[in-house]
C-alpha positions in Angstrom: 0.0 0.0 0.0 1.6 3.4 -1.1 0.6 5.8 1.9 1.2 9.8 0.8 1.9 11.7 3.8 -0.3 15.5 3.4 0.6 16.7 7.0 1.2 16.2 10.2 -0.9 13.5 11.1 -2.7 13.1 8.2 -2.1 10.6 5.5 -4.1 9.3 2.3 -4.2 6.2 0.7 -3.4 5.9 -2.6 -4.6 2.5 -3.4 -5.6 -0.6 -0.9 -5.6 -3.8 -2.0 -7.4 -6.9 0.0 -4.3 -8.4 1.8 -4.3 -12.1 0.8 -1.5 -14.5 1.0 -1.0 -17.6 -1.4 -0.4 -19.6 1.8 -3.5 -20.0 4.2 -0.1 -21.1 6.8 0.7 -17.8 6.0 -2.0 -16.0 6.5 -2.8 -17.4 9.8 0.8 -16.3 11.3 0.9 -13.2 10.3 -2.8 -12.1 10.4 -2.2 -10.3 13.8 1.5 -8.7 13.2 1.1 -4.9 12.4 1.9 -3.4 8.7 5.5 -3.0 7.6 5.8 1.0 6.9 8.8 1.5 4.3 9.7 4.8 3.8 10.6 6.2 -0.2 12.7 9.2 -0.8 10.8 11.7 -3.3 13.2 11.3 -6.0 10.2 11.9 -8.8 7.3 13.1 -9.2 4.4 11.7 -7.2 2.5 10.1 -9.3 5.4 8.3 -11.1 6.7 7.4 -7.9 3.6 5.9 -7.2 3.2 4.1 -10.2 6.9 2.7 -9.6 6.1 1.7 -6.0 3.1 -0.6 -7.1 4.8 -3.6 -8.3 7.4 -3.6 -5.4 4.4 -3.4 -3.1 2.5 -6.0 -4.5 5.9 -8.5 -4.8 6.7 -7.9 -0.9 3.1 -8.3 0.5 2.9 -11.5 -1.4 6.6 -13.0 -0.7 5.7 -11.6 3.2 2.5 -12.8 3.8 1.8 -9.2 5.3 0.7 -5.6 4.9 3.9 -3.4 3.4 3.5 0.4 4.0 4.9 2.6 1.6 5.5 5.7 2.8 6.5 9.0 0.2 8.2 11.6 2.0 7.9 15.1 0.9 11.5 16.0 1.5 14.5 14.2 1.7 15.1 15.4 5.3 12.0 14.1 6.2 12.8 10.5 5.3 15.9 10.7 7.4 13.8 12.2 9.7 11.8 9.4 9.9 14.5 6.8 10.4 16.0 8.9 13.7 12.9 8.3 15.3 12.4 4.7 14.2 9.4 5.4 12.3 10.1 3.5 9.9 10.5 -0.5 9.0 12.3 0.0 6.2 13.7 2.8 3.9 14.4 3.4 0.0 17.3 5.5 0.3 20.2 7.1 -1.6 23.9 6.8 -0.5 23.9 10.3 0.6 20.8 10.5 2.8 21.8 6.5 3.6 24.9 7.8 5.7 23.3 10.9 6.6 20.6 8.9 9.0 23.6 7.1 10.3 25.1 10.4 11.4 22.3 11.7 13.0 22.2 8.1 15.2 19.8 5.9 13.3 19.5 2.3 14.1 19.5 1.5 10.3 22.0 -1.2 8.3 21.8 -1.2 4.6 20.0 -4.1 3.5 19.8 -4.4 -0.7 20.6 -2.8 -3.8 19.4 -3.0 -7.3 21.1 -4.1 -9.9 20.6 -2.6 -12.8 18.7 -4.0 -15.8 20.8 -2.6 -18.6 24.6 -2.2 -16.8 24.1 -5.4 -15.1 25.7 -3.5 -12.3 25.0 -2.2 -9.0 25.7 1.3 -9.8 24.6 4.2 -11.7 25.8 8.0 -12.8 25.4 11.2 -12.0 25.3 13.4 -15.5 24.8 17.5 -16.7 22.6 17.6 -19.3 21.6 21.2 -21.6 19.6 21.8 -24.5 21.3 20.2 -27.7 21.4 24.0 -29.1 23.6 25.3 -26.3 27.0 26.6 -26.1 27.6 24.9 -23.6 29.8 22.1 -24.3 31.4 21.2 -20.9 31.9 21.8 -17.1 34.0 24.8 -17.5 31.3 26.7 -19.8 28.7 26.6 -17.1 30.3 29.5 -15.8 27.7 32.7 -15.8 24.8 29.8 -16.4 21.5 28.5 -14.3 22.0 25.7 -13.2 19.4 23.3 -11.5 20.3 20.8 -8.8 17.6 18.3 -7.1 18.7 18.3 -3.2 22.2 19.4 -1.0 21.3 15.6 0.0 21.0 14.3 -3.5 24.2 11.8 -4.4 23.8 11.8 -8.2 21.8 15.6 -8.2 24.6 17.4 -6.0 27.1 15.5 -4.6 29.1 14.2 -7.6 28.7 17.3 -9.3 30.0 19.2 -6.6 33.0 17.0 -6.1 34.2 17.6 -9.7 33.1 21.4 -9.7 35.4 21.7 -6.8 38.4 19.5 -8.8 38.3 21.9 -11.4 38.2 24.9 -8.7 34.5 26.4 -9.8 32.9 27.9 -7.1 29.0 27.6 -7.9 27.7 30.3 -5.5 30.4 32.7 -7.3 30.6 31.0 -11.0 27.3 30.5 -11.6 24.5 33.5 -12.3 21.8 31.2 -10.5 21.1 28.2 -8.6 18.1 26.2 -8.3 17.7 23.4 -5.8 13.9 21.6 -7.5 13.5 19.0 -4.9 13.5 15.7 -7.5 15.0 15.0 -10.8 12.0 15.2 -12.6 11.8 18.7 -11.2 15.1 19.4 -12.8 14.8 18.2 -15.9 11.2 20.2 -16.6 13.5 22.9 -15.4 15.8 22.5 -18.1 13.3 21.7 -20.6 11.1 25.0 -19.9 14.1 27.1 -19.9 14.0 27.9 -16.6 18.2 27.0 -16.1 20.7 26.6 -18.5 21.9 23.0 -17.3 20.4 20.5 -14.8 22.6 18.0 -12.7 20.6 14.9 -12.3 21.7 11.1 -13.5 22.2 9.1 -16.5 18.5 6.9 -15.7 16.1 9.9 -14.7 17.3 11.6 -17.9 16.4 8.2 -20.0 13.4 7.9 -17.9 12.4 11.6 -19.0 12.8 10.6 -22.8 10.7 8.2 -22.5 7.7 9.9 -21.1 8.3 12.7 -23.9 9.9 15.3 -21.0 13.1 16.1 -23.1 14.1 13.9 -25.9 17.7 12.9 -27.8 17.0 15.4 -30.2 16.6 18.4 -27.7 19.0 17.8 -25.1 22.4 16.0 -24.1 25.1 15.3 -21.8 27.9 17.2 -21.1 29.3 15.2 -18.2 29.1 12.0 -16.2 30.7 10.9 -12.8 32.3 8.0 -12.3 30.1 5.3 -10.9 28.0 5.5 -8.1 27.0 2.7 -5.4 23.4 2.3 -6.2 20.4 3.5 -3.8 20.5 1.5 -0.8 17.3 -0.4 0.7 18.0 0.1 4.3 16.2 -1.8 7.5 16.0 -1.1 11.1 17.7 -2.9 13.3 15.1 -3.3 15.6 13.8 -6.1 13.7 14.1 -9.7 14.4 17.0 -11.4 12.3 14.4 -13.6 11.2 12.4 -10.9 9.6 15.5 -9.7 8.0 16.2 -12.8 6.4 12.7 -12.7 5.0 13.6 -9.5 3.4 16.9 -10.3 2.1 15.5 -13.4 0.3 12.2 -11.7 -0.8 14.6 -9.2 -2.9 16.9 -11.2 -4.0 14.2 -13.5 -5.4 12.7 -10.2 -6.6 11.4 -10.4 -10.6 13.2 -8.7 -13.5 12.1 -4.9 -14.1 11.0 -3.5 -10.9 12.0 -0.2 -11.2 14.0 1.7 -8.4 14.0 5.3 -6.9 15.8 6.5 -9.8 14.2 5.1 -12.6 16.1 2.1 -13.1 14.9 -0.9 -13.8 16.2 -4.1 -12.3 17.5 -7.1 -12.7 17.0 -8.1 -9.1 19.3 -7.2 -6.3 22.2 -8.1 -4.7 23.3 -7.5 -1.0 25.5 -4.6 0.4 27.4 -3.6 3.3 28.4 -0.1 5.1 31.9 -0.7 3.2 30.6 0.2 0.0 29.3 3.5 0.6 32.8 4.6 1.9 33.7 6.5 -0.8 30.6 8.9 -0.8 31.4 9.4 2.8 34.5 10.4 1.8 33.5 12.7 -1.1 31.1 14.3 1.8 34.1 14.9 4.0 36.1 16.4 1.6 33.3 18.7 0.5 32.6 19.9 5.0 28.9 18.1 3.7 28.9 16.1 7.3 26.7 18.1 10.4 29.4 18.4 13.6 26.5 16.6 15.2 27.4 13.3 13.6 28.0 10.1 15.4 
């Protein structure tokens, strides 16, 4: 069930479905045993994010014989919000806001990744894209330009950009003429497309994603620059849950179908399992750019 939160203690079902196991067993264990709540990073816009969420929904309830929660936050702070408290079951993450829970003292571990359907990897890239008809052939020419970013907590639409602007010793506050944080990668690429910047940091699947639904298209946009690759968006689970429970997770996602589509866009090729380790370089990238609070554990 994909649950959009409004307000403060109001919520709104999107869609509810009868909650029925294949396994009567099932059924009867579980019939008591409250509703997983999963919280989703808004990384698109709502309604394709609830679109993506369906399937995913649908899988887990099945393979877990009870009610899964999805839970669309309206920032990204809010999700890691959510996780400091222990709100939240489970969370759809990306590696930024992943290790940004962790410094604020969530009880989290990262659980799953996707693998992605067309890399066959566990990774994905951040990119620049402009209009095709721009003079804007590279980083360096972004100087004087608009330029749209999603979130400060965005891996792929801040972080990796950031990184390379400061490589190449571009200040954005000083080098740019304007900067717009959107709040989701679809916001940036309509901002691109309506002319409202110049160029729009987002990644390589969001801007496929966009062609497809007819946002921008090959003919009237491109890339300028893409980052090296980037651990993909972690699944993450609280650690308050039985290691039995987590187990079930692990295998339902592993076992997961092809083509369930992630945060980002992406569709999958099922998922494999990740550790802390792998998000070290990102945490490393945040250190170097003063991105962690002095609060942090």
């Amino acid at each position: 069930m994909v649950v959009v939160l409004l307000g403060a203690g109001c919520t709104h079902n999107i869609f509810v479905k009868n909650h029925q196991s294949p396994l009567d067993s099932v059924v009867s264990s579980t019939i008591n045993l409250s509703a997983l709540k999963v919280g989703v990073l808004p990384t698109q816009s709502r309604t394709e994010q609830e679109r993506m969420i369906k399937p995913l929904d649908e899988y887990l309830e099945k393979s877990l014989g009870r009610q899964v929660d999805f839970q669309i936050a309206q920032s990204y702070e809010e999700v890691v919000d959510w996780l400091v408290k222990g709100k939240l079951d489970l969370a759809y993450l990306g590696p930024v806001t992943y290790l940004e829970a962790v410094d604020k003292g969530a009880k989290i571990e990262p659980l799953v990744a996707p693998i992605d359907k067309h890399t066959g990897q566990p990774w994905y890239r951040s990119c620049i894209i402009v209009q095709a008809n721009s003079s804007i052939k590279s980083i360096k020419d972004l100087k004087g330009k608009r330029v749209a970013f999603v979130h400060k907590s965005s891996t792929s639409g801040y972080l990796m950009a950031a990184a390379t602007f400061k490589n190449l010793e571009i200040n954005p506050r000083e080098d740019f003429s304007q900067i717009l944080f959107t709040g989701s990668h679809s916001k940036s690429i309509e901002a691109l497309a309506n002319g409202t910047v110049d160029a729009a940091v987002t990644n390589v699947s969001s801007y496929l994603k966009s062609q497809k639904q007819g946002r921008v298209t090959a003919q009237n946009s491109r890339i300028i620059w893409e980052s090296a690759p980037i651990p993909h968006s972690p699944i993450v689970i609280s650690q308050k849950l039985s290691p039995e429970l987590i187990l079930q997770f692990k295998r339902a996602f592993i076992s997961s179908p092809d083509g369930i589509e992630d945060i980002v866009g992406t569709e999958s090729a099922g998922y494999t399992l990740i550790i802390p380790a792998d998000y070290a370089p990102i945490q490393k990238l945040r250190q170097e750019l003063n991105l962690i609070a002095t609060s942090a554990k």
